[in-house]
C-alpha positions as CSV (number, residue, x, y, z in Angstrom):
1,X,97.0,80.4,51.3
2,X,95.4,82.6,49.1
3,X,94.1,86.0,50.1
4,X,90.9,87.9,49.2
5,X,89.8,91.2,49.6
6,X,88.4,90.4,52.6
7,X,90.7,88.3,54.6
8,X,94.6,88.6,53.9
9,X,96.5,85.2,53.6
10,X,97.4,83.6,57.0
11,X,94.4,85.0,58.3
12,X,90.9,83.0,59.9
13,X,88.0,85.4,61.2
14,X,86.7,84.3,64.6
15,X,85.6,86.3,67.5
16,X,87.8,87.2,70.2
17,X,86.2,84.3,72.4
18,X,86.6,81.6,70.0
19,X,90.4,82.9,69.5
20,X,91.2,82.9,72.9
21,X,89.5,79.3,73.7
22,X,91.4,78.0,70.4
23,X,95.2,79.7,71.4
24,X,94.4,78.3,74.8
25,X,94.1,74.9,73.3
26,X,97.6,75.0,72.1
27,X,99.4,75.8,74.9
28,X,102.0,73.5,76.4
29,X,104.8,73.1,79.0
30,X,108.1,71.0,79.2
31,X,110.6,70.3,81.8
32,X,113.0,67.9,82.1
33,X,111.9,67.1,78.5
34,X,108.3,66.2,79.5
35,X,105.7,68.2,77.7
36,X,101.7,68.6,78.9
37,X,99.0,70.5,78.5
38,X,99.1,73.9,80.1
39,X,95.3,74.7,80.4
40,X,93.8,71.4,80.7
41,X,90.0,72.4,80.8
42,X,88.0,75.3,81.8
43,X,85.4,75.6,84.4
44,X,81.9,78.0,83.9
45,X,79.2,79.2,84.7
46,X,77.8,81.7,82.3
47,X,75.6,84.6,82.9
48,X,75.2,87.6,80.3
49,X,78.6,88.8,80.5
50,X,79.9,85.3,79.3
51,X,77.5,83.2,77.7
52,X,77.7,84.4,74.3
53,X,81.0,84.8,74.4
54,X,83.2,82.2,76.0
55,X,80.3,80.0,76.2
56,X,79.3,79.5,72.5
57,X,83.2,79.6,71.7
58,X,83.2,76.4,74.5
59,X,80.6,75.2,72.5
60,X,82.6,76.0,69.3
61,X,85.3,73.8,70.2
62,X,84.5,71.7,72.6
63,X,86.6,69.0,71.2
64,X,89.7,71.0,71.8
65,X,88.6,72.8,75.3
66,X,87.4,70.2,77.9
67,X,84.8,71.8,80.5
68,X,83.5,71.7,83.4
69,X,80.4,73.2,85.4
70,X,80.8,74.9,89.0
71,X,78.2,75.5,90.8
72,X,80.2,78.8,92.4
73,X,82.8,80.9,91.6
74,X,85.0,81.1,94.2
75,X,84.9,76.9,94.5
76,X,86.1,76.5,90.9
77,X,88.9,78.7,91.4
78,X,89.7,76.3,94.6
79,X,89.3,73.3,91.8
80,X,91.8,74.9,89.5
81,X,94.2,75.3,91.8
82,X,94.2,71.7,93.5
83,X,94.6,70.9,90.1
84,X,97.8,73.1,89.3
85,X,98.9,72.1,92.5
86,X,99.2,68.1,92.6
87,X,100.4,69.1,88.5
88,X,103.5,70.5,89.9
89,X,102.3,73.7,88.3
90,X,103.0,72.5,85.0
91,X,99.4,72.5,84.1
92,X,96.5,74.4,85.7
93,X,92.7,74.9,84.4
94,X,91.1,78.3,83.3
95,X,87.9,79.6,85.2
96,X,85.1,81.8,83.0
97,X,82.3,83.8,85.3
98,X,79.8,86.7,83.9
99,X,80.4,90.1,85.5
100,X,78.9,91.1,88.4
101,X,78.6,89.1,91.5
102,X,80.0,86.2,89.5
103,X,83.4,88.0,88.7
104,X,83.9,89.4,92.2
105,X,83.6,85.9,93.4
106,X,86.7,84.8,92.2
107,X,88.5,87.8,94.4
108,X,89.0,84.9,97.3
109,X,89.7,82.0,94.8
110,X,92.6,84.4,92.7
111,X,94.2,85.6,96.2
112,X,94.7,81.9,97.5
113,X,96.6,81.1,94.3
114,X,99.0,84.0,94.2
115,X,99.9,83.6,98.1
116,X,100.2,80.0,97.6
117,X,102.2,80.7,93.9
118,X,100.2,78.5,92.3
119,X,99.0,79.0,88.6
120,X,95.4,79.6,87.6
121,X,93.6,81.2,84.7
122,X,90.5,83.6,85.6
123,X,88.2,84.8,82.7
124,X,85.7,87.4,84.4
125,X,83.0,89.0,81.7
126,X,83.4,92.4,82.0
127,X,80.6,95.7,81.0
128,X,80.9,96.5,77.2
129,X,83.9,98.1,76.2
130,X,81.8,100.3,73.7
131,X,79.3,101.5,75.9
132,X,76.3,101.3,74.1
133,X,74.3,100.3,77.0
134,X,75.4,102.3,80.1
135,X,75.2,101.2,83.1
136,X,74.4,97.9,81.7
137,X,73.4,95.2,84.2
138,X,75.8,94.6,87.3
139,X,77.9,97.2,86.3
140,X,79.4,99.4,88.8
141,X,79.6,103.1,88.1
142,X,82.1,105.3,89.6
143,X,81.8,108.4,89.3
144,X,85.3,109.4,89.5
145,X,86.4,107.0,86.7
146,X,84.6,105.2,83.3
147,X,87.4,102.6,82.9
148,X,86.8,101.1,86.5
149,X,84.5,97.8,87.0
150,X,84.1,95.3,89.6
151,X,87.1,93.2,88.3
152,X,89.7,95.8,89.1
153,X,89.1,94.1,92.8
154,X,91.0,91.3,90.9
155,X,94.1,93.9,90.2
156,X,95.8,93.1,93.9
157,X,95.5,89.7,94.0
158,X,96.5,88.8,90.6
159,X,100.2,88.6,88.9
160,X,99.2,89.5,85.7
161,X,95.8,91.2,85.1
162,X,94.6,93.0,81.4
163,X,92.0,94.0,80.1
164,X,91.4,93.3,76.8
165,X,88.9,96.1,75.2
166,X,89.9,95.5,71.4
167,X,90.3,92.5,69.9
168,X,94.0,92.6,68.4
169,X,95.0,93.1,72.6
170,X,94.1,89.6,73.4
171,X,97.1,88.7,71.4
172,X,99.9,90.6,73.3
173,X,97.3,90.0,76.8
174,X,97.2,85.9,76.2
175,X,101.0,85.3,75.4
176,X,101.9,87.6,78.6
177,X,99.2,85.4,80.6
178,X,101.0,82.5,79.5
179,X,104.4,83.6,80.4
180,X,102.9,84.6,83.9
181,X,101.5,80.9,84.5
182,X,104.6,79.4,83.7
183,X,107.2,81.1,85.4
184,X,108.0,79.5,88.2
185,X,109.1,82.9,90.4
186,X,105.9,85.3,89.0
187,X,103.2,82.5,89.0
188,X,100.0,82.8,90.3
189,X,96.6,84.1,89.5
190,X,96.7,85.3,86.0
191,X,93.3,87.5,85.0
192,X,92.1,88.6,81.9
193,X,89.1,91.1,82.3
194,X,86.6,90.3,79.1
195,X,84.0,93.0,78.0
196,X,81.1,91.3,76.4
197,X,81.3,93.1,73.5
198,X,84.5,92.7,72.7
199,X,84.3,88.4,73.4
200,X,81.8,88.1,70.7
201,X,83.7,90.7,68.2
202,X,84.9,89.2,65.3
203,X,88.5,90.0,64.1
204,X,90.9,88.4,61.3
205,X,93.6,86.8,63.7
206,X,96.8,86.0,62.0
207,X,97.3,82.1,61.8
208,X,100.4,81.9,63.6
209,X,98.3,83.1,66.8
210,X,97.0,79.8,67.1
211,X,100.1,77.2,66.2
212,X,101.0,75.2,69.5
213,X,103.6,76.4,71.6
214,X,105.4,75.1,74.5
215,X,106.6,76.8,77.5
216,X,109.8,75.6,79.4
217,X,110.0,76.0,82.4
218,X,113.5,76.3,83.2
219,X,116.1,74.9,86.3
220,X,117.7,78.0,87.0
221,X,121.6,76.9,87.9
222,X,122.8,77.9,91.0
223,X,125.6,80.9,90.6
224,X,129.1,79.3,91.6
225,X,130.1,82.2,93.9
226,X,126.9,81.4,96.5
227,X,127.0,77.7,95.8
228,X,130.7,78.1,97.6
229,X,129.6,80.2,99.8
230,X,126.8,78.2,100.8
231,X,128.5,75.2,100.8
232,X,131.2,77.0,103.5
233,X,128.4,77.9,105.7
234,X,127.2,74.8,105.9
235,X,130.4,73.2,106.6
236,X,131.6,75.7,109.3
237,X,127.5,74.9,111.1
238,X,127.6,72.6,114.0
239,X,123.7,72.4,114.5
240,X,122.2,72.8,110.9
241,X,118.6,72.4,110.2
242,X,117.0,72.3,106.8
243,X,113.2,73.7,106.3
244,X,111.8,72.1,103.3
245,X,109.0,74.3,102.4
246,X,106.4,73.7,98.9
247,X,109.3,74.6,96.2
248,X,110.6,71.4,97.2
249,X,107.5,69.8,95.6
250,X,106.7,72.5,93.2
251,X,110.2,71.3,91.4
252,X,109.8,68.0,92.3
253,X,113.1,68.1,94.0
254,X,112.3,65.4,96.9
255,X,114.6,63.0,95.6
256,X,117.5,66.0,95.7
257,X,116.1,66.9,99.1
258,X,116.7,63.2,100.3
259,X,120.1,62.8,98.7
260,X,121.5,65.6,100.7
261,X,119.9,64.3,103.8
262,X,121.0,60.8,103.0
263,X,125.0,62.4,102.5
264,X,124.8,64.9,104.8
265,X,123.2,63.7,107.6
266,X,121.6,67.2,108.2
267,X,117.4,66.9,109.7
268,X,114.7,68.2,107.6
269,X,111.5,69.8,109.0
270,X,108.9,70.8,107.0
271,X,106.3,73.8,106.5
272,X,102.7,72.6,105.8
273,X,103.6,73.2,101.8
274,X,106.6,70.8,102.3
275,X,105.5,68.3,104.3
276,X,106.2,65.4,102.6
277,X,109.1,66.3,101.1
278,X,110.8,63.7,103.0
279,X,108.5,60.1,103.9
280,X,107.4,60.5,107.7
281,X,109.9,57.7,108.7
282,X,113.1,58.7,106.5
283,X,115.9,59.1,109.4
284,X,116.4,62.8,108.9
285,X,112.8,63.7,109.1
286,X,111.8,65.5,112.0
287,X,108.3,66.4,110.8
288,X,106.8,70.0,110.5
289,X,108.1,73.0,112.3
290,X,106.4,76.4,113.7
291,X,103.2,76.8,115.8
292,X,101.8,73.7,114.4
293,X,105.4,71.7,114.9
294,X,106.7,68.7,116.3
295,X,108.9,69.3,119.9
296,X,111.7,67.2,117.8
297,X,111.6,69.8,114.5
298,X,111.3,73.1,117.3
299,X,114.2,71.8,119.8
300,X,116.0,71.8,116.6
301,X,115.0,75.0,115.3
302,X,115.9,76.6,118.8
303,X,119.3,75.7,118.5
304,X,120.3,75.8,115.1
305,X,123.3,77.8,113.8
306,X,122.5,77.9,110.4
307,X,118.8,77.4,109.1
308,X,118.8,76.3,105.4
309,X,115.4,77.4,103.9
310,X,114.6,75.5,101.5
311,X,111.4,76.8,98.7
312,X,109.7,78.4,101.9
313,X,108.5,81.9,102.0
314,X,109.3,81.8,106.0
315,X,105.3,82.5,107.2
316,X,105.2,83.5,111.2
317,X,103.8,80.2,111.6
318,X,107.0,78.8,110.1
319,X,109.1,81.7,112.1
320,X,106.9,81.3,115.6
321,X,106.1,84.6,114.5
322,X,110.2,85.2,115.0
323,X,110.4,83.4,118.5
324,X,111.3,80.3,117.4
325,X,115.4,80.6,116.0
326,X,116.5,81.4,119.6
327,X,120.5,80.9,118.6
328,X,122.5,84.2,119.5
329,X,124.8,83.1,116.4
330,X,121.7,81.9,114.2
331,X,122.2,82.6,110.4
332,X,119.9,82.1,107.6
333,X,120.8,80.1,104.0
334,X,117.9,80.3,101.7
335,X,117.9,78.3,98.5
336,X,114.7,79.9,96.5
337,X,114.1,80.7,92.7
338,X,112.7,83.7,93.3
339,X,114.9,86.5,94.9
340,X,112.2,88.0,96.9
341,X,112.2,85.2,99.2
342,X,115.6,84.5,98.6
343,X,116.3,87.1,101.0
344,X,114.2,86.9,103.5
345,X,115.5,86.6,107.8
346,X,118.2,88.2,105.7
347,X,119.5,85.0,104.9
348,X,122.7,84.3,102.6
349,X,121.1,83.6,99.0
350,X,121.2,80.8,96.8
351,X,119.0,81.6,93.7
352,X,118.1,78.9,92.0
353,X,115.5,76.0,91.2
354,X,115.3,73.7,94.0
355,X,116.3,71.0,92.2
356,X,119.0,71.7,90.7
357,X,120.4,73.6,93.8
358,X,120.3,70.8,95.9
359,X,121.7,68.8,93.3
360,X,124.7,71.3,93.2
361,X,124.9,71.5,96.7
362,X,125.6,67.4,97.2
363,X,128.1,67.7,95.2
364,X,129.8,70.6,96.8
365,X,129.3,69.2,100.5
366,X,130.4,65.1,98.9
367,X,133.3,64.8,102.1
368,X,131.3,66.7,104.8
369,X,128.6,65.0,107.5
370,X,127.6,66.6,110.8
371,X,128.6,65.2,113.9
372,X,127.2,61.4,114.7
373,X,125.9,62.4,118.3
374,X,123.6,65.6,116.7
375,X,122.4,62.7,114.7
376,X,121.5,60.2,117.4
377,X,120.0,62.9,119.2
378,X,117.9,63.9,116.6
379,X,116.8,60.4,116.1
380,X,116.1,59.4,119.2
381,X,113.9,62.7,120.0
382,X,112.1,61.9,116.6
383,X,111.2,57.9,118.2
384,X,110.2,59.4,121.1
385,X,107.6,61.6,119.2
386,X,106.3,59.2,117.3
387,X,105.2,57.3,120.5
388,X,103.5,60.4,121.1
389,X,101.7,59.9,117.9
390,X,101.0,56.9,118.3
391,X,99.3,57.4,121.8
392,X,97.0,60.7,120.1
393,X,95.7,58.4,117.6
394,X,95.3,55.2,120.2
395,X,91.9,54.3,120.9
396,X,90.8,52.1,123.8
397,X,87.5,52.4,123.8
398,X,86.6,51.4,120.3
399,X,82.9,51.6,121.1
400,X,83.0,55.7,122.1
401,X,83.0,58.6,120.2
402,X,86.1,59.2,118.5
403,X,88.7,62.2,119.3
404,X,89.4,64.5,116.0
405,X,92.9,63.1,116.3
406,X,91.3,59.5,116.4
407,X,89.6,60.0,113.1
408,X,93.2,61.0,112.0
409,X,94.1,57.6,113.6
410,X,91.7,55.7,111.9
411,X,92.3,57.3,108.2
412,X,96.1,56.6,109.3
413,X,95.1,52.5,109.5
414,X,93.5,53.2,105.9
415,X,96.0,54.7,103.6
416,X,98.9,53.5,101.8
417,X,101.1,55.7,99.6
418,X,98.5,56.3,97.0
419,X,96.2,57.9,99.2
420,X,95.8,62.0,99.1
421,X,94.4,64.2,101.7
422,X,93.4,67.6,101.5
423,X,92.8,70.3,104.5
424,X,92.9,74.1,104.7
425,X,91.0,75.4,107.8
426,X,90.2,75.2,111.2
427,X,91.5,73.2,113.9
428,X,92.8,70.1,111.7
429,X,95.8,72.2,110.0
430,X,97.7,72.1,113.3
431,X,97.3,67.6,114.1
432,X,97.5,67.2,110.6
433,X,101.0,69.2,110.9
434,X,102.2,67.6,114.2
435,X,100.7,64.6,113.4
436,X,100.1,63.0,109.8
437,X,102.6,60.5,108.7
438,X,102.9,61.6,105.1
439,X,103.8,58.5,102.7
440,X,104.4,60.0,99.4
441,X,105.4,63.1,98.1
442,X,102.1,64.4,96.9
443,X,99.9,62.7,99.9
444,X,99.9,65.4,102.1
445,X,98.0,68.4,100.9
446,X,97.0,71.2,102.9
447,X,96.2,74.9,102.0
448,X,97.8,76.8,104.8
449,X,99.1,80.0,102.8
450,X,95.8,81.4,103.0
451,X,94.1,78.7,105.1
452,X,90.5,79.2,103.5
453,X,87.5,77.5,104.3
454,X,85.3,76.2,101.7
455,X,88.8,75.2,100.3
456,X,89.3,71.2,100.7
457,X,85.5,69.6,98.3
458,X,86.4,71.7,95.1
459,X,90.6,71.4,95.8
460,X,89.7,67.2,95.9
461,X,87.7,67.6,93.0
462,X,90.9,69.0,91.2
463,X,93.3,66.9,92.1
464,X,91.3,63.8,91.7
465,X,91.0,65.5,88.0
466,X,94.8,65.8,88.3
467,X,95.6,62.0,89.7
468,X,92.8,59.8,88.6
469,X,92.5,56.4,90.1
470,X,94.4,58.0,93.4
471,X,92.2,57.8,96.4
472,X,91.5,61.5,97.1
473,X,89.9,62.4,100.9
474,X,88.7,66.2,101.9
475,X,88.9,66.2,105.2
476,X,86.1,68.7,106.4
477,X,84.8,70.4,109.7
478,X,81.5,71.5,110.1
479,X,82.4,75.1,109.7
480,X,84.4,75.0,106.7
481,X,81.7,72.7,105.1
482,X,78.6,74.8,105.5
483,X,80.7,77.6,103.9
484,X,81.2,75.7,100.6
485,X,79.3,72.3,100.1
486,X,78.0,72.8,97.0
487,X,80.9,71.1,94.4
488,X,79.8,68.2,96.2
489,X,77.3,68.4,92.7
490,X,79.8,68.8,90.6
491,X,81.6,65.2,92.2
492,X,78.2,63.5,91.7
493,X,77.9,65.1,88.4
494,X,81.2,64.0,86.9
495,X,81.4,60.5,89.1
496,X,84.4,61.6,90.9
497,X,85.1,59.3,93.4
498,X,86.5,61.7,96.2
499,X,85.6,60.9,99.9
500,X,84.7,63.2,102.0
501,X,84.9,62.9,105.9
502,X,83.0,65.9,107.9
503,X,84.0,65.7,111.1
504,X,80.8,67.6,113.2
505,X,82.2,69.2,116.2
506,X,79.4,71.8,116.5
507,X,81.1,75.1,116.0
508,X,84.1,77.1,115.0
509,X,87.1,75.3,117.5
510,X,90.1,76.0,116.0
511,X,89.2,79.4,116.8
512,X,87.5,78.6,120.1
513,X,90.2,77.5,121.7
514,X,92.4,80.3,120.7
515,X,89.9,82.4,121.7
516,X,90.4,81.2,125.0
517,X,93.9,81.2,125.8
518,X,93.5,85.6,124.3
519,X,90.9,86.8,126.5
520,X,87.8,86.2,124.0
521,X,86.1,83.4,126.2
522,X,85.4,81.8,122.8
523,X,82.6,84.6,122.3
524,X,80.7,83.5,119.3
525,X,82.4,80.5,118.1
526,X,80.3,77.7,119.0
527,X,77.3,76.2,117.3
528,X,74.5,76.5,119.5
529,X,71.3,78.4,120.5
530,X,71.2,81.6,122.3
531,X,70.7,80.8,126.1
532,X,68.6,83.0,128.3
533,X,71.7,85.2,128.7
534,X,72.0,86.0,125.1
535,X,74.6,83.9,124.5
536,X,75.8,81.1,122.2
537,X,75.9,78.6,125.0
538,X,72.3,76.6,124.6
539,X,72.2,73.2,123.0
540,X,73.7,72.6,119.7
541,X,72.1,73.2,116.6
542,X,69.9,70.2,115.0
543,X,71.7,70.5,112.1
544,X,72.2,67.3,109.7
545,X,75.3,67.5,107.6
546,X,75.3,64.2,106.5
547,X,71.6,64.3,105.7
548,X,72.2,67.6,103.5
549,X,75.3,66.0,101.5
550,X,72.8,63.3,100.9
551,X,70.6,65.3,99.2
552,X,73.7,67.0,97.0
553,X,73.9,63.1,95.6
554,X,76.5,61.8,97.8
555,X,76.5,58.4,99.1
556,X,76.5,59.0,103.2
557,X,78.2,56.6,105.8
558,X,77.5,57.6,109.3
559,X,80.1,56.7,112.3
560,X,79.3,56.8,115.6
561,X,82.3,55.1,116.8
562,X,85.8,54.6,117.0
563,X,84.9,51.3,115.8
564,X,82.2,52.2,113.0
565,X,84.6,55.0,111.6
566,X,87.2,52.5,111.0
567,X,84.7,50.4,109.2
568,X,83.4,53.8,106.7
569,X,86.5,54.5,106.0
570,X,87.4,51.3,104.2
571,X,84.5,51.1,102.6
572,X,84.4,54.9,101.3
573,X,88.4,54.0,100.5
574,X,87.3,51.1,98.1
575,X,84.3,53.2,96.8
576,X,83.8,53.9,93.2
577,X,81.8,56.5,93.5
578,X,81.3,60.4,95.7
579,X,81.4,58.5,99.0
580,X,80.8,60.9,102.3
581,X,81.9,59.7,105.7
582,X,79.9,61.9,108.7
583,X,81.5,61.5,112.5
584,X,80.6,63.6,115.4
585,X,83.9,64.1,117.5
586,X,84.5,64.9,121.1
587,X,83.9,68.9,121.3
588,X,87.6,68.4,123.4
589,X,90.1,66.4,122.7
590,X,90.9,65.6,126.5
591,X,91.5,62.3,126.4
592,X,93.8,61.1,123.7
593,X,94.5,65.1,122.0
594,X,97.3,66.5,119.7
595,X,100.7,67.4,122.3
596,X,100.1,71.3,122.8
597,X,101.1,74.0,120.8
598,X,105.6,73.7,120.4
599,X,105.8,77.4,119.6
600,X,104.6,80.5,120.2
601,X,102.5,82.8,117.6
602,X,101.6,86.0,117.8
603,X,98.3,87.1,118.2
604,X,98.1,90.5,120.0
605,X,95.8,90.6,122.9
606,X,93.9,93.8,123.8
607,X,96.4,95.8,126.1
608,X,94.2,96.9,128.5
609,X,90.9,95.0,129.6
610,X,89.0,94.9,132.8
611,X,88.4,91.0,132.2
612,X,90.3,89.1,134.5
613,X,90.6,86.0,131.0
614,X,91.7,89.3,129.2
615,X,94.3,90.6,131.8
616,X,95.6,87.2,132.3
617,X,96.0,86.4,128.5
618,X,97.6,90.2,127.8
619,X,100.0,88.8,131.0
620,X,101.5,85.8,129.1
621,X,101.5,87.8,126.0
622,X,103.8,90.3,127.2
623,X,106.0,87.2,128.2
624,X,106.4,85.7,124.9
625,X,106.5,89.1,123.0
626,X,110.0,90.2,124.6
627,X,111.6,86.8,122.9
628,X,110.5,87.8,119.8
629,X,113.6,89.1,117.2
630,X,114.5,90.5,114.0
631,X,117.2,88.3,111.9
632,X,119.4,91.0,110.8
């Protein structure tokens, strides 16, 4: 190419937005020697810190850049990430907002990506860079510090963050973003802070800039010293238990997982990230362990002498809040590609993808099995559980109102391996945990890293985006849906056919009944009009859930029974468009509830109280709290 005064060769003038949205374009990642697109669309919605910026470079190529419109912040954060995550992390989505309000929405959005190390791209407008107008509009002044603006709220829960106040930056900014987002140990949210100005600034951008590249994301090999050493622990262990936790999916390593099992003969519990990783009724799948666990996976937990962590970050759920590994002689193996939880209940290490470690640790353990009676015992607690299951999702009365755990029951009837279900908050984390039966690897979605509300509509939206033609259900109480109904639009708009079950139980009960058993007599958790007494204890609210999604565009079904649900659910299963199923539930779940809590978590109840529900609760904490240890 010929140059000109102007312009050197290799170079094309565009402004910074239209260069970013164009190298974005051309980004890729392969593993195993498959090879997608790393940002797969980007979601907006533009104010004055964006709109003639990203937006007209959206605009510009919109060919290249698929988009899509949000209808809040926070929520299309949710939708990126449910996308990343049913990608396997190999693709995400990128999220542009204006500054102000719309760039400190993201705050919740970005920290439930980087806890959950999941990938996402966030594009916040940002105040001019040049100052010319100062304070412009939304802009925070500090008085202590020009260079400061709403988006540094961003820095903390981010793993990369820049801000990019020349043009020529975004070049050294973008490829660093793009090593962030695919590296599997530093992923998570990835921000790049854009001032107004600056987006619509034209520059001369050398060609190369915008050639595709690919990304690999790499197996990292096990080192041969801790494969042997780990492969000696686990030989010389009489009770092992494996915790599969969401590495196991992130590397798609459930077929390594199950080899090992298969050979080994060693049970595999699962965190709420790696449920799954094994199919509900494999033999050495003991279902999910912690506070939310089965009594099969926490017998076993109590007396294991060697606990092989598998892509699990160890969360006091997962721990019992370090109650739960009662063996005097416990030790910790923990097969993780990133060091820092590598090491964690100062476990032996063994650094390495999952995959590939697993792989290498088959091999390594070819002649060795545990004992045949640890694995009929295991078994036959694990058939004895699953008559518990059965009996939480029975329902004799078909013509009541159903249980939560019978809507779980029902859906249960409906699914086959295709289906996906999505949760993050409340009350259904923990029967979901004890209780789903999770077919396929990818069925069993729920957000428990940072266990948001408002999570599970946009998240479905995403992986539906993700997984087309799957059956996708967000599975929704009435707390977590008034937070965040609103990308029900955004289904209707795009004719995604997610189904959405809100299960109306009139108030907060996840936290009302743990209120209760910690002294706070489930103060302000219900759903209901003040009674003469001030309190939340009158009749509940005449709010109409299913009437509001109606008016978002969703198609409603209404259950009223046992019977009825069984009959939405089939039909919003075969439906081929938004599809909203609305069930009131039992308030308790007396009659056919989850089993009760299998561990202990600590919550710490006020030490001194003249409430005899406070005194009693700080009693039985003080019980639990002397069992609780330090693996050293």
């Amino acid at each position: 190419m010929t140059g000109t005064p102007e312009r050197p060769a290799g170079r094309v003038r565009l402004t910074t937005a239209q260069a970013l949205v164009r190298f974005l374009a051309g980004q890729f990642t392969e593993r195993d020697g498959v090879r997608q697109r790393l940002i797969g669309a980007t979601w907006g919605i533009f104010g004055h810190g964006n709109v003639a910026g990203i937006g007209q470079a959206l605009v510009e190529y919109a060919e290249e850049m698929p988009f899509h419109q949000g209808r809040n912040e926070q929520a299309m954060v949710h939708a990126a990430v449910g996308y990343a995550r049913q990608s396997g992390r190999l693709a995400t989505h990128a999220v542009t907002t204006s500054i102000g309000p719309g760039a400190t929405n993201l705050v919740t959005g970005a920290a439930l990506a980087t806890v959950n190390r999941l990938p996402v791209l966030l594009l916040p407008g940002d105040t001019f860079a040049a100052r010319p107008a100062d304070p412009v509009l939304q802009q925070l002044e500090v008085p202590y510090a020009g260079d400061v603006s709403v988006n540094d709220c961003l820095r903390p829960v981010s793993r990369y963050f820049d801000r990019v106040t020349r043009p020529e930056a975004l070049i050294p900014a973008a490829l660093t973003a793009m090593r962030v987002l695919t590296d599997p140990v530093e992923t998570g949210a990835v921000t790049l802070a854009l001032p107004q100005d600056v987006q619509a600034e034209a520059y001369d951008w050398p060609e190369e800039f915008f050639a595709e590249r690919v990304w690999t994301v790499r197996r990292a090999a096990p080192d041969p010293r801790e494969l042997a050493e780990a492969a000696d622990l686990v030989r010389a262990a009489r009770r092992p238990l494996i915790v599969a936790g969401g590495g196991v999916h992130h590397s798609a390593a459930e077929d390594a997982l199950r080899a090992l099992a298969d050979a080994t003969g060693i049970p595999v519990a699962s965190t709420q990230a790696g449920k799954g990783a094994l199919r509900f009724d494999h033999p050495a799948d003991v279902g999910g362990i912690g506070h939310t666990g089965t009594a099969p996976a926490n017998e076993l937990a109590r007396a294991a002498d060697l606990v092989i962590g598998v892509g699990t970050r160890y969360t006091d759920f997962t721990t019992a809040s370090g109650t739960l590994f009662e063996a005097p002689d416990v030790r910790f193996l923990n097969l993780n590609v990133a060091p820092f939880d590598g090491h964690k209940m100062a476990g032996a290490t063994l650094i390495a993808d999952a995959r590939a470690g697993l792989e290498a640790l088959t091999r390594e353990l070819a002649d060795h099995r545990v004992e045949p009676g640890f694995s009929l015992d295991y078994r036959g607690d694990k058939a004895r559980w699953e008559q518990r299951v059965d009996a939480a999702f029975l329902a004799d009365e078909p013509d009541v109102r159903p249980s939560q755990t019978q809507v779980l029951g029902a859906l249960d009837e409906v699914v086959d391996d295709a289906d996906i279900v999505i949760n993050a908050a409340g009350s259904l984390p923990g029967d979901l945990h004890k209780l789903w039966r999770a077919r396929s690897a990818r069925q069993y979605h729920v957000e428990y890293g940072y266990s948001c509300m408002g999570y599970e509509i946009p998240a479905a939206i995403g992986v539906a985006l993700a997984a087309p033609g799957r059956p996708v259900w967000a599975l929704v109480g009435d707390g977590t849906y008034l937070m965040n109904p609103t990308e029900l639009v955004t289904a209707v708009q795009e004719d995604i056919p997610v189904k959405v079950v809100i299960l109306q139980n009139h108030g907060y009960a996840s936290i009302s009944g743990l209120s209760a058993t910690v002294g706070g007599e489930r103060f302000g958790t219900a759903y209901r009009f003040r009674a003469q007494d001030g309190t939340y204890t009158g009749a509940p609210l005449p709010v109409d859930l299913a009437a509001n999604a109606a008016s978002l565009g969703m198609r409603v079904i209404r259950a009223k029974t046992v019977r009825e649900l069984r009959e939405a659910l089939r039909e919003a299963r075969g439906a081929d468009r938004p599809t909203c199923v609305y069930v009131e539930t039992e308030t308790a779940d007396t009659v056919s509830g989850p089993p009760p809590a299998q561990a202990w978590w600590d919550v710490p109840v006020a030490e001194t109280a003249t409430r005899v529900s406070a005194v009693e609760a700080r009693e039985e904490y003080d019980r639990h709290v002397t069992a609780r240890r330090r693996h050293l």
